[in-house]
C-alpha positions in Angstrom: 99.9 59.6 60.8 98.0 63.0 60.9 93.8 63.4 61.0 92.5 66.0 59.0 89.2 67.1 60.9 86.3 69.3 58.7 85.5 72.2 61.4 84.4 74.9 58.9 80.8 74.5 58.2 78.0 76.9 59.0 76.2 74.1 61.2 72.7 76.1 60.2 70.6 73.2 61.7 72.4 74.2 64.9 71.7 78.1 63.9 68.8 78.5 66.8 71.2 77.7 69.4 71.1 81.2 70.9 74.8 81.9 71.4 75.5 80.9 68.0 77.9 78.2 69.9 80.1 76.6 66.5 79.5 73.0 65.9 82.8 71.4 67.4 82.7 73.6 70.3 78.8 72.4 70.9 79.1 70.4 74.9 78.4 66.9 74.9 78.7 65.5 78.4 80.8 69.3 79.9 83.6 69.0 76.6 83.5 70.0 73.0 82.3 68.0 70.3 85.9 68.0 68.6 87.7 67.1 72.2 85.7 63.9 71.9 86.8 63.5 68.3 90.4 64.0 69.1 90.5 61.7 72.4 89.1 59.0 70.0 92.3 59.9 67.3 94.6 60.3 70.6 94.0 56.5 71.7 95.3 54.9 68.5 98.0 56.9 69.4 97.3 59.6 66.5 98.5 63.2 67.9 99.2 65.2 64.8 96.2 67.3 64.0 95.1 69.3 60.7 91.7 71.8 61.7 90.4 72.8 59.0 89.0 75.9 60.5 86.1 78.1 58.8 82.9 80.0 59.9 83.6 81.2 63.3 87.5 79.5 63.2 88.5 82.0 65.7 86.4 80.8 68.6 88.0 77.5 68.1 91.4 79.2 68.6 90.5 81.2 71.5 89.4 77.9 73.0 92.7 76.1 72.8 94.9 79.0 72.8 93.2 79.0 76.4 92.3 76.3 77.7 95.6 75.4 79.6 94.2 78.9 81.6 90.7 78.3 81.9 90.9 74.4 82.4 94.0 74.1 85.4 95.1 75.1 88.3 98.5 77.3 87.6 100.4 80.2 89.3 102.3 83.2 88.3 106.2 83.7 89.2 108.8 85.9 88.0 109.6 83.1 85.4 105.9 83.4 83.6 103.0 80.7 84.0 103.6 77.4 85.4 100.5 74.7 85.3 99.6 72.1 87.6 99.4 69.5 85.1 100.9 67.5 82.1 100.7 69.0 79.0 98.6 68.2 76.2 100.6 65.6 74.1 99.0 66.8 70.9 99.9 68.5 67.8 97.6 70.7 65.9 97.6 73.1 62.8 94.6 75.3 63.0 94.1 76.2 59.5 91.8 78.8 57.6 90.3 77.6 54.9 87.9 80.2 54.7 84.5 80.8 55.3 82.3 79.6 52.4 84.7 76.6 51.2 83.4 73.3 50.3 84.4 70.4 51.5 86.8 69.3 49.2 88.4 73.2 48.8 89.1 73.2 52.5 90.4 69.5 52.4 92.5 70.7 49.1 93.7 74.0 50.9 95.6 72.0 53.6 97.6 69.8 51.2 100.9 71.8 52.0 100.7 70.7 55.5 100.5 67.3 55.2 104.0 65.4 56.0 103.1 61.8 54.9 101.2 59.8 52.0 98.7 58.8 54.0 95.9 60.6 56.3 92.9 60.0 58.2 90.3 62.4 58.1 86.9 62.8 59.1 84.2 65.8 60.4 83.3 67.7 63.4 80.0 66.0 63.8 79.9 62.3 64.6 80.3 60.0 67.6 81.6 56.0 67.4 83.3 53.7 68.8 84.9 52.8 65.2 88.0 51.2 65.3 90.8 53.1 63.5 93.5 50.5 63.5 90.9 48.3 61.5 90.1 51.0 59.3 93.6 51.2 58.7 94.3 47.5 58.5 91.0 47.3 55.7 92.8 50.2 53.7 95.8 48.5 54.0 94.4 45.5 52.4 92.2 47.1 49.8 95.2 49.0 48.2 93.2 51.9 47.0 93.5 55.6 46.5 90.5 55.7 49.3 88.8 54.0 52.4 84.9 55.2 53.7 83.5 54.0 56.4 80.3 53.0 55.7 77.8 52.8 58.9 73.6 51.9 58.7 71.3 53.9 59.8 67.8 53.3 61.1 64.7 54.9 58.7 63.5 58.3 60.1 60.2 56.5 60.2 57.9 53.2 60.5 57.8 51.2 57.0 54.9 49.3 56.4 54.1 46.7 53.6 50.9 46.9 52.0 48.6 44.6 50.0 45.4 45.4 48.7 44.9 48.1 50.7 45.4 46.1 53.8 48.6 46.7 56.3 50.5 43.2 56.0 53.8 44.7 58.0 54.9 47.5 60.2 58.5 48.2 61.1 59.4 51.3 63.6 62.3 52.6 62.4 63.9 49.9 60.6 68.0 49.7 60.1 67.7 50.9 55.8 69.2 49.1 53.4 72.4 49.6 52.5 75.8 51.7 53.8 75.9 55.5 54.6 78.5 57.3 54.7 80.1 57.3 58.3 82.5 60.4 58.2 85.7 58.6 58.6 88.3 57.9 56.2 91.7 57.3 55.2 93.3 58.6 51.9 96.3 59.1 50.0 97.5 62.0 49.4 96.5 61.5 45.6 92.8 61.6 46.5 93.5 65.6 46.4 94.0 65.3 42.6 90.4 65.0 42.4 89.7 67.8 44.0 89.2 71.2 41.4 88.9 74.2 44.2 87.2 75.8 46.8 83.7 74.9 45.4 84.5 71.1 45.4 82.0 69.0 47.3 84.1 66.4 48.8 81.4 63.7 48.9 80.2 64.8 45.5 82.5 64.9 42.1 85.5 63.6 44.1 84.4 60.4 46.3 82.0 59.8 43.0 85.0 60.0 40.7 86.7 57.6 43.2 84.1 55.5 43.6 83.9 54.9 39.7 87.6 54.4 39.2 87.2 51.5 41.8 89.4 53.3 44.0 87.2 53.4 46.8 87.0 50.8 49.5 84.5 50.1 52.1 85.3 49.6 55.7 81.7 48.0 57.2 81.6 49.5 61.1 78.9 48.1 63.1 79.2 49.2 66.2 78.0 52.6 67.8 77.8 55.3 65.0 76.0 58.9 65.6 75.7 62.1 63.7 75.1 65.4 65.4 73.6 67.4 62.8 70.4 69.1 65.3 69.8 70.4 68.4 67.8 67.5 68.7 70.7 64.9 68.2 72.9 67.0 70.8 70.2 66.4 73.4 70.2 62.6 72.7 73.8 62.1 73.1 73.9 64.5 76.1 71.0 62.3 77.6 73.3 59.1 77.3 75.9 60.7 79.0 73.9 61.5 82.1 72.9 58.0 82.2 76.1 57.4 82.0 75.7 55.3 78.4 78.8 56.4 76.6 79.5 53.6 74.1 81.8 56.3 71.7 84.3 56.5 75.1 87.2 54.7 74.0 89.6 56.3 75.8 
């Protein structure tokens, strides 16, 4: 089965990084954002790889096209390069979908590369410990055009409960009511039939469309879930990792 991973957006909230570093290349814990995201594919044994590449696609190419280079010991003979190490046992398509693309145009741009009916895909810009063969197994069972992974999220902020004028209740950051939207899926290949062009939102029209068919089934993960949308959210996971709290290493 291939994974289709989003790796075109601007990332503005990450815009005051000062070397204008591209979201899946941001570090967490020494490695790329997307390395994390691609170990987690590569130990449900998923190798084959769609990027859809976007704002600043190249330095994501210059970082694989090099990192045999730049990450291993190798030496130079009459014969070309040979590397102290086992190669890579991955397969990836680094695709242009071009710079201002939505969601759903980049998704709908990479149709001709996909080999089977099914896919996986998610973004460039989440951490879990979500269990893919589950997700699978829940599509499986469901027998829809769609799977989401829904994941719940803690309020931004303390709740309170009030009665006549008078504090009965305060929660710090309660878990909210309700599934978000966790970032990894698995579709059909019909699911691109919803999907007009390049200014296509994929969690817009599309998943609503789907969602309204009743072609769109939840899978409920509960276990570690985090986005990395900020600066902010970088520093929190990078913080983990130093205390060696890395609940998203499955691998």
């Amino acid at each position: 089965m291939q994974a289709v991973i989003l790796c075109g957006g601007k990332g503005l909230r990450m815009s005051n990084a000062p070397d204008l570093t591209p979201k899946p290349l941001v570090k967490v814990g020494g490695m790329p954002l997307l390395l994390h995201i691609i170990k987690l594919f590569q130990t449900y044994a998923i190798q084959d790889f769609i990027l859809c590449l976007g704002d600043r696609g190249e330095a994501i190419k210059e970082y694989f096209y090099t990192l045999d280079w730049k990450a291993h010991d190798f030496k130079l003979t009459d014969k070309g390069v040979e590397y102290y190490h086992q190669p890579e046992n991955w397969n990836i398509i680094f695709a242009d979908t071009g710079k201002d693309t939505q969601t759903g145009g980049r998704l709908k741009r990479i149709e001709k590369y996909l080999t089977g009916d099914e896919f996986m895909l998610t973004y460039c810009d989440g951490l879990a410990d979500i269990s893919l063969p589950k997700l699978l197994a829940q599509h499986k069972k469901m027998r829809r055009i769609a799977t989401v992974t829904g994941v719940k999220r803690p309020s931004a902020y303390g709740i309170m409960e009030e009665t006549q004028g008078l504090v009965t209740s305060f929660r710090e950051k309660p878990m909210l009511d309700g599934w978000v939207n966790g970032g990894f899926f698995v579709l059909k290949k019909q699911a691109l039939k919803y999907i007009q062009g390049d200014e296509s939102i994929w969690e817009e029209e599309p998943l609503q469309q789907l969602a309204a068919e009743g072609q769109l089934a939840l899978y409920r993960h509960e276990g570690f879930w985090q986005s990395l949308d900020s600066p902010k959210e970088v520093q929190l996971v990078n913080a983990m990792w130093a205390r060696k709290e890395r609940p998203w290493v499955v691998w």
